[in-house]
C-alpha positions in Angstrom: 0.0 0.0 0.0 1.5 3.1 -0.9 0.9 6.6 1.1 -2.6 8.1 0.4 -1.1 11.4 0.2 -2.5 14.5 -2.6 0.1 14.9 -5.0 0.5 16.9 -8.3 2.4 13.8 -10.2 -0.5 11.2 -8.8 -3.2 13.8 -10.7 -1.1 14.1 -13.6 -3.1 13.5 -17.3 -1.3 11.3 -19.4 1.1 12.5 -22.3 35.2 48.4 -4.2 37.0 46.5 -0.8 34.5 48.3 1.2 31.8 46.6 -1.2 33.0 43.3 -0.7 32.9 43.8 2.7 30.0 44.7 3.0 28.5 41.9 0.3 30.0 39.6 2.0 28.5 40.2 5.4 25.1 40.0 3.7 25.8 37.2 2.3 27.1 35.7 5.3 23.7 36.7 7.0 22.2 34.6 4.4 23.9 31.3 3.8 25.2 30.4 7.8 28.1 29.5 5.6 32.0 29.5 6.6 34.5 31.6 4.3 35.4 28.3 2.7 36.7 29.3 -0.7 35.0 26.4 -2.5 32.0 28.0 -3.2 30.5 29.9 -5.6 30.8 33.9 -5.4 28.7 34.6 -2.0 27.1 37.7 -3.5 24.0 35.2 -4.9 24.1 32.2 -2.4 20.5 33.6 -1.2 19.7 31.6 -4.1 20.2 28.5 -2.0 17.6 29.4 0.5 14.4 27.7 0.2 10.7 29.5 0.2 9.4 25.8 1.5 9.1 24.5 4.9 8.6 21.4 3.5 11.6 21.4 1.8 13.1 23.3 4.7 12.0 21.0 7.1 13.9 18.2 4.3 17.5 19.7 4.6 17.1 22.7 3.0 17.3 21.7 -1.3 14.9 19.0 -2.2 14.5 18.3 -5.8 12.5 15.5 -6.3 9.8 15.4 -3.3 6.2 15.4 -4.0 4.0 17.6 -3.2 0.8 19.6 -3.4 2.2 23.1 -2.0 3.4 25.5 -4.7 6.1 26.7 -2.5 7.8 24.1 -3.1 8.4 24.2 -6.9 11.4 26.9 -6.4 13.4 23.9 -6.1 12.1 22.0 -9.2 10.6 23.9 -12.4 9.2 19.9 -13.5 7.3 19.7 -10.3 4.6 22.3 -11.3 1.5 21.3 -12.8 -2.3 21.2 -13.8 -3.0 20.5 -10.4 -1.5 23.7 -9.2 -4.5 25.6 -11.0 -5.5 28.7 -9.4 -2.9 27.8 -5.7 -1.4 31.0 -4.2 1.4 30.4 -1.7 2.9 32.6 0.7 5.8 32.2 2.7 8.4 33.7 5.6 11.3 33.0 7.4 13.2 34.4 10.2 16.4 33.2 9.7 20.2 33.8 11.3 20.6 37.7 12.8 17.7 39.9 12.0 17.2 38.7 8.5 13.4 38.4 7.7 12.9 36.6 3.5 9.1 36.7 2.6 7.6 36.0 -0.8 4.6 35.0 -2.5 4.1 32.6 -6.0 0.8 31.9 -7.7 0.4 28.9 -10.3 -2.4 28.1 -13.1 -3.3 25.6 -15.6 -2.3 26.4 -19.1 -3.4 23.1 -20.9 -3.9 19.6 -19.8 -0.5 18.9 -19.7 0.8 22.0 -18.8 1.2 25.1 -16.2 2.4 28.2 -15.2 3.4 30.3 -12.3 5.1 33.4 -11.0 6.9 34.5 -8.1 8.1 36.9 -5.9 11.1 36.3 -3.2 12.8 39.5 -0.9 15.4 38.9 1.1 16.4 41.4 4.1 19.7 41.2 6.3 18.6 44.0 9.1 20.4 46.5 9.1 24.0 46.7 9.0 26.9 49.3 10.3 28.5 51.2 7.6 32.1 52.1 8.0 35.4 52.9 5.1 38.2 51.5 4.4 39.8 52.9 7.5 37.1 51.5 9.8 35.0 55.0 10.7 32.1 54.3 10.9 29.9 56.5 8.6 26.0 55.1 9.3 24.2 51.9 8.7 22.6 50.5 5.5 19.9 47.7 5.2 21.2 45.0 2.2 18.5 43.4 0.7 17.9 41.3 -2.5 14.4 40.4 -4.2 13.7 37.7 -7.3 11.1 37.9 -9.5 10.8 34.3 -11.3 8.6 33.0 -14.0 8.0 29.3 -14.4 6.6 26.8 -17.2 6.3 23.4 -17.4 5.1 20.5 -19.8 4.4 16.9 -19.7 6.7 15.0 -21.8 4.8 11.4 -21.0 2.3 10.3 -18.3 5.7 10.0 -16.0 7.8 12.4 -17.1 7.6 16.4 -17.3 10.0 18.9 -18.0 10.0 22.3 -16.7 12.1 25.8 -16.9 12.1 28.7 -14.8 13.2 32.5 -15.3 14.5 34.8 -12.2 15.2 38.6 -12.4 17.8 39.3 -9.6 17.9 42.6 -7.7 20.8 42.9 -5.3 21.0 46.3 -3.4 23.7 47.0 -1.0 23.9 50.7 0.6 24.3 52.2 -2.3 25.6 50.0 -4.7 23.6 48.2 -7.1 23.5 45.2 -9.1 20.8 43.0 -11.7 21.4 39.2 -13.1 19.0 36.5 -14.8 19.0 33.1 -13.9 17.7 30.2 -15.4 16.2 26.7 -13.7 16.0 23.8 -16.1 14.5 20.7 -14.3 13.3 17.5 -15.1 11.1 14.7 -13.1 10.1 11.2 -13.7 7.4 9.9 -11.4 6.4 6.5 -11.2 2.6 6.5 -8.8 2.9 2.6 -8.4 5.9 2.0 -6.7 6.1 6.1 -5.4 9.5 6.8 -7.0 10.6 10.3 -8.0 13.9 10.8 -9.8 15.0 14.6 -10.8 17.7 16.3 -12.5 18.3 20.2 -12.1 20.3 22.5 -13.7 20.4 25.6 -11.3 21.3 29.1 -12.0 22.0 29.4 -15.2 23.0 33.1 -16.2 25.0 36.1 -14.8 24.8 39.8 -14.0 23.5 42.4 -16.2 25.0 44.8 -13.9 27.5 44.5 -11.5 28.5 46.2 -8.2 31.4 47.5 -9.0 34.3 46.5 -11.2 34.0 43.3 -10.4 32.0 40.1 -11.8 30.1 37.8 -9.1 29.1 34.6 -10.9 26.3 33.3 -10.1 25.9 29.5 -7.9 25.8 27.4 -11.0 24.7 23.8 -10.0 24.2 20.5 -11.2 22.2 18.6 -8.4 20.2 15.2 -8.5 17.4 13.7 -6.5 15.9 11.1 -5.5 12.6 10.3 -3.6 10.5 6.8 -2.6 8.4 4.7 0.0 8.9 1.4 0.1 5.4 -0.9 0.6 3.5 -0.2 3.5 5.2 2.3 5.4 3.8 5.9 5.4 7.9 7.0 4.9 9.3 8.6 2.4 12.8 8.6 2.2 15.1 11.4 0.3 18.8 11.3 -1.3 20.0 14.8 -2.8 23.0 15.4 -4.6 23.9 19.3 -4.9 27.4 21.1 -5.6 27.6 18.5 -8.4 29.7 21.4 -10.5 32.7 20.7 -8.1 34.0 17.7 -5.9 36.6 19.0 -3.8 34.6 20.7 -1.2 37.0 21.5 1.8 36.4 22.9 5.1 38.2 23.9 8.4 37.4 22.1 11.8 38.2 23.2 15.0 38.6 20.6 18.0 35.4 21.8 20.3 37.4 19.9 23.3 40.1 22.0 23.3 40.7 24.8 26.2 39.7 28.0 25.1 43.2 29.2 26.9 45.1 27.2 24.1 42.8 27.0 20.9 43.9 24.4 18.3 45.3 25.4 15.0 42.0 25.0 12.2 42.4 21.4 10.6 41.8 21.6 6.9 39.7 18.5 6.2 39.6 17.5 2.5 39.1 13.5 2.4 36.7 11.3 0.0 34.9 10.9 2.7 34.0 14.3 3.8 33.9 15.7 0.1 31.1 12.8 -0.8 28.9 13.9 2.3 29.5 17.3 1.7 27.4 16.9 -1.4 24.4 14.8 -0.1 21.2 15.6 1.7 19.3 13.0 3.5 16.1 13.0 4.5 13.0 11.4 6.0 9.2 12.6 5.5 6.6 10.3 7.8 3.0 10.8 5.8 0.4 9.0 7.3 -2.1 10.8 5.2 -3.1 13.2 2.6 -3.2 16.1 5.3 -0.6 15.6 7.4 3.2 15.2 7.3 6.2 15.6 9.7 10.0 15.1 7.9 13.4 15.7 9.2 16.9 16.4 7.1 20.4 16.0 7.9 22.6 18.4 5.7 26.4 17.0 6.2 27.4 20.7 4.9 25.8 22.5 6.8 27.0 20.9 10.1 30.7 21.3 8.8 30.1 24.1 7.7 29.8 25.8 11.2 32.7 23.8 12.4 34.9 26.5 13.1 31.7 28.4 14.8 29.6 27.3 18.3 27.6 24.6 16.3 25.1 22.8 18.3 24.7 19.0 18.6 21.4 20.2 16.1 23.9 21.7 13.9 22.5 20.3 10.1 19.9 18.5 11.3 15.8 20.2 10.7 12.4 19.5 11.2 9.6 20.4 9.6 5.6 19.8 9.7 2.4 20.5 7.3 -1.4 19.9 8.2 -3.8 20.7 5.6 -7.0 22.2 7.2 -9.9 22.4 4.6 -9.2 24.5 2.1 -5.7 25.5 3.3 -2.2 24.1 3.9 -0.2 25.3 6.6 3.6 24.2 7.0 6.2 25.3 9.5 9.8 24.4 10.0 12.8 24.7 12.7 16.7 24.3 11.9 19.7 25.7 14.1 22.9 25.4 12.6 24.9 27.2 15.6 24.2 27.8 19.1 23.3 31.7 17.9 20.8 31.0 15.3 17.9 29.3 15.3 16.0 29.3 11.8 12.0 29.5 11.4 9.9 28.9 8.4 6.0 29.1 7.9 4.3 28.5 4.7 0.7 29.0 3.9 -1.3 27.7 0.6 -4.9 27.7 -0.3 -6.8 27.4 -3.9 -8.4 30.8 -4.8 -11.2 29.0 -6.7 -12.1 26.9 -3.7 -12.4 30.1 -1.5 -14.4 31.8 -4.5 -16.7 28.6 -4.2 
């Protein structure tokens, strides 16, 4: 017996210095992440940040879950569909310092076998001390960025679909400036019978049309895989996600937590097989007993390493998330806290306009 749960694939028809500075502090603010130079240029890693508590609640990136709230299909552009005709979704997080992301996405039929949406995502750090390049401080500035994103998909069979989305990036930062288009490619194969969902993304695809400054901050290209499936009777789905797939050496600094604070260790560059393969994989666990209910839990290995060389929690990388569906609305909330100083809250709201209408 597989789980009994809503789902748009089981509905689906057949067929400057001082600006790097203070970018990077923003972008800190965003991503919890260490200065480890492996990743991508950190001016755009708020692209990393989920709108779904769900997905949230999963570890963070998800590509290849299931499911019937339209917050979720930031992660996959294949995962929207008919079903999603007439949903609005609206979402907010309170995540590490006084950074407060909100957005909204609304998604419609545009055939039988196809659908659209569009989106809106702002991002705001709080606001932030200003100083120059000789450390006077000359007043405060609140860094914020905001996505617009378009999305289309298509079914390609009765288990397969293929989808694109378009984002329009607006980065302020006191007062510089900058603008870049991305582009999502995704694709999903969905088998109802034995509840197995495979995925393929291609994120962030693009670059700035206008920079900062001088310099040119790439966008987090990223080649990530997923895959999702319950296994006979038991209401569990279980999660694998590959991510950072562009790069395999993924290094980071650990510092040994039992050492005195009197005589702190020397950071430990760690760089084996090992830690680079977790690096790039997100597991995860989603309990469904029915169509209106869910509770799952994630345990991002990069995350956790990530703030090894901060006051990371035992909780560091692990997250929890929840949804109950309540007539004609879905409610979702999620809790992460990947060091002792930040601990991460997500809500999420859906509903179906025409079922309010009638």
């Amino acid at each position: 017996m597989k789980i009994s749960m809503t789902t748009p694939h089981s509905t689906r028809p057949a067929p400057g210095r001082r600006l790097r500075r203070m970018a990077a502090a923003a972008a800190l603010l965003c991503t919890g992440f260490t200065a480890v130079a492996a990743d991508s240029s950190p001016a755009y890693n708020f692209l990393n940040v989920p709108s779904s508590a769900h997905v949230y609640g999963l570890g963070g990136i998800n590509i290849s879950n299931i499911d019937g709230d339209i917050n979720s299909i930031d992660q996959n552009p294949a995962l929207l569909g008919p079903e999603f005709d007439m949903q609005i979704g609206l979402n907010y997080m309170r995540y590490i310092g006084d950074s407060n992301f909100a957005g909204a996405r609304f998604g419609n039929r545009a055939s039988d076998h196809g659908a659209w949406a569009v989106g809106l995502q702002y991002y705001g750090y709080g606001e932030i001390t200003e100083a120059d390049a000789g450390g006077i401080v000359t007043g405060s500035f609140s860094p914020k960025d905001v996505s617009f994103s378009g999305t289309y998909s298509h079914d390609i069979t009765d288990r397969l679909r293929g989808g694109a989305t378009v984002k329009m990036l607006y980065s302020s930062y006191a007062e510089y400036t900058a603008f870049a288009i991305a582009t999502d490619l995704g694709i999903n194969y969905y088998d109802a019978e034995r509840d197995l969902s495979l995925s393929v993304v291609v994120a962030n695809l693009g670059g700035q049309v206008k920079r900062f400054d001088r310099a040119y901050d790439r966008l987090p290209l990223d080649l990530r895989l997923g895959w999702t499936q319950s296994f006979g009777s038991l209401p569990v789905r279980f999660s694998v996600t590959a991510w950072n797939l562009t790069q395999w050496k993924m290094p980071y600094y650990k510092v040994d937590s039992n050492t005195d604070n009197s005589t702190p260790s020397e950071p430990e560059l760690k760089e084996s097989f090992g830690s680079n393969l977790f690096r790039h994989l997100i597991f995860a666990a989603d309990f469904v007993p029915s169509e209106k209910f869910h509770i799952g839990i994630g345990y991002n290995y990069k995350t956790r390493t990530d703030m090894s060389t901060y006051s990371r929690s035992f909780l560091s990388g692990f997250s929890i998330g929840a949804g109950l569906r309540v007539k004609s609305f879905g409610v979702g909330v999620a809790l992460a806290q990947p060091h002792n100083g930040a601990t991460t809250l997500m809500f999420n709201l859906s509903t179906n306009i025409t079922d309010l209408l009638y």
